[in-house]
C-alpha positions, -999 to 999 in steps of 0.1 A, spaced: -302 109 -74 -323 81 -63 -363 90 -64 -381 91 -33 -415 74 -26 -433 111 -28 -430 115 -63 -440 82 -82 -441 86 -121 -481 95 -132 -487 80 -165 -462 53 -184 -443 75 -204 -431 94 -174 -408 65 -161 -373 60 -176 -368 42 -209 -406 40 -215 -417 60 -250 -443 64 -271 -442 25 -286 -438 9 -253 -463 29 -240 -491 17 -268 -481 -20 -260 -485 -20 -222 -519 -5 -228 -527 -33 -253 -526 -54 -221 -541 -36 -198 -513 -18 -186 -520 18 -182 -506 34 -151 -470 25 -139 -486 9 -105 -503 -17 -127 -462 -26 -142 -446 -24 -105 -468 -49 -94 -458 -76 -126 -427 -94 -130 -410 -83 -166 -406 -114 -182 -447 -123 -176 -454 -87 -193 -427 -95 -222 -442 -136 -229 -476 -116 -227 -471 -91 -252 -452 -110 -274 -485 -133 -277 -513 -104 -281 -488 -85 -307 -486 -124 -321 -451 -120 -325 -413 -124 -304 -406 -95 -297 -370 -80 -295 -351 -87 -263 -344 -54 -259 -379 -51 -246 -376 -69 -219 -348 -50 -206 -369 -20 -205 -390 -40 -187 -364 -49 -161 -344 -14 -158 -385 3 -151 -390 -28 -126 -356 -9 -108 -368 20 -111 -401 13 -94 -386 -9 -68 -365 23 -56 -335 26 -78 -321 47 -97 -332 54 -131 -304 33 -159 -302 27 -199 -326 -1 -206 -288 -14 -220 -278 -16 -186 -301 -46 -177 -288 -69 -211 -268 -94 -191 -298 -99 -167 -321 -103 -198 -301 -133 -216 -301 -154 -181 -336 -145 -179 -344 -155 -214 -324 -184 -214 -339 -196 -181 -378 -190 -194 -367 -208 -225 -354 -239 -210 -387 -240 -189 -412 -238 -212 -394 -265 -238 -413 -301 -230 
């Protein structure tokens, strides 16, 4: 069942897909109440913590990022597996971008 605007998630972990170790990250940039994520695009938050963690981190990552992004804009929660397909365009696209 779709959530309703009435009950928005309170802390990080409450939102779909988001545990413990995702959790740490976000706050590492900042990140500590899911209104702070809604307003961020996914792929900003991934290139960010993948440079403060000094690291690339696993793509799988960012589509937790992009199934919570759903989930705050309104839809329904989904397995962060779910948004895969929508990650490797997204990827591929940033990639191609930031290549001189």
């Amino acid at each position: 069942m779709p959530r309703t605007k009435k009950d928005p998630p309170a802390q990080l972990e409450d939102m779909p897909n988001i545990g413990k170790a995702i959790a740490a990250h976000l706050r590492c940039i900042g990140i500590v109440r899911p209104d702070q994520l809604a307003r961020r695009e996914p792929i900003a938050i991934y290139r960010e913590l993948s440079k403060v963690l000094g690291h690339r981190l696993d793509p799988c990552v960012l589509y937790t990022l992009l199934s919570v992004k759903h989930f705050l804009d309104g839809g329904e929660a989904l397995p962060w597996w779910n948004f895969t397909a929508e990650g490797k365009i997204i990827l591929k696209l940033s990639d191609k971008g930031s290549q001189p």
